[in-house]
N, C-alpha and C positions, 0 to 999 in steps of 0.2 A: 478712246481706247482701241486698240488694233489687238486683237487675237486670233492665234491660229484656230481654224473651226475644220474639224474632221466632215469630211464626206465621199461619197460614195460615188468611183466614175462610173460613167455611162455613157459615156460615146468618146472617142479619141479618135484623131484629126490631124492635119496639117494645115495650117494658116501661114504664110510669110515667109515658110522654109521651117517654121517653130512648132513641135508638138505640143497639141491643144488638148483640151477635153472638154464636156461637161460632163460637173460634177452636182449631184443630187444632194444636198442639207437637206434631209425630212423634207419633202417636197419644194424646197427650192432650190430651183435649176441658175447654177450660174457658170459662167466661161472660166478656165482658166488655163495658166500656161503649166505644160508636163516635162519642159527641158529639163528639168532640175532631178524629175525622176525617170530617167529613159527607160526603166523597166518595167512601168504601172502598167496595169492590163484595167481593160473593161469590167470593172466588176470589186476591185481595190479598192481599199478606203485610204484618202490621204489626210495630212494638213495640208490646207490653203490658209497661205497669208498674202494680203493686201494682190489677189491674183495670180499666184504663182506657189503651186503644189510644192512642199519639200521634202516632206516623206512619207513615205506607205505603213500605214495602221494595221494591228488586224481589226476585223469588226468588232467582238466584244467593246476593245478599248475605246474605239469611235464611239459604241454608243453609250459609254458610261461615261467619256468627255460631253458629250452634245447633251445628254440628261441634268448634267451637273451643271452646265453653259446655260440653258435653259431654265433651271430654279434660279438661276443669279440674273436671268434677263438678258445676257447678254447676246444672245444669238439674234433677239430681234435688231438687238443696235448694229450688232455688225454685216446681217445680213439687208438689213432696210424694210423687210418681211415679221408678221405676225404668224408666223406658226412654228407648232412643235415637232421635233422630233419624234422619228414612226418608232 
């Protein structure tokens, strides 16, 4: 299953000519690509699917998606990580 999982940037970048970030899931830190949102700032919650940010959240909604992703289990599957959302 592939789902979009909200999280929360924290560092944005340039790699390759491509704007990057990492983005924080409740403490998991992973890469992804921000060309899709040229206007995300450090501190914005997006979706990421399969790497690659598509739109900007506000936090509430991130963290009632990631709380309800987590009683279904799914966050472990899609992020390869055992932890919960803060």
């Amino acid at each position: 299953m592939c789902l979009g999982i909200p999280g929360k940037i924290i560092e944005i970048y340039e790699a390759n000519g491509l704007k990057m970030g990492k983005i924080d899931f409740g403490g998991v830190i992973k890469e992804s690509c921000l060309a899709y949102v040229p206007e995300a700032q450090v501190g914005d919650y997006t979706i990421v699917h399969v790497g690659f940010a598509l739109n900007i959240i506000d936090e509430e909604e991130a963290h009632k998606t990631l709380e309800l992703l987590s009683e279904i289990g799914a966050i472990e599957e899609e992020l390869g990580e055992s932890q919960a959302p803060e």
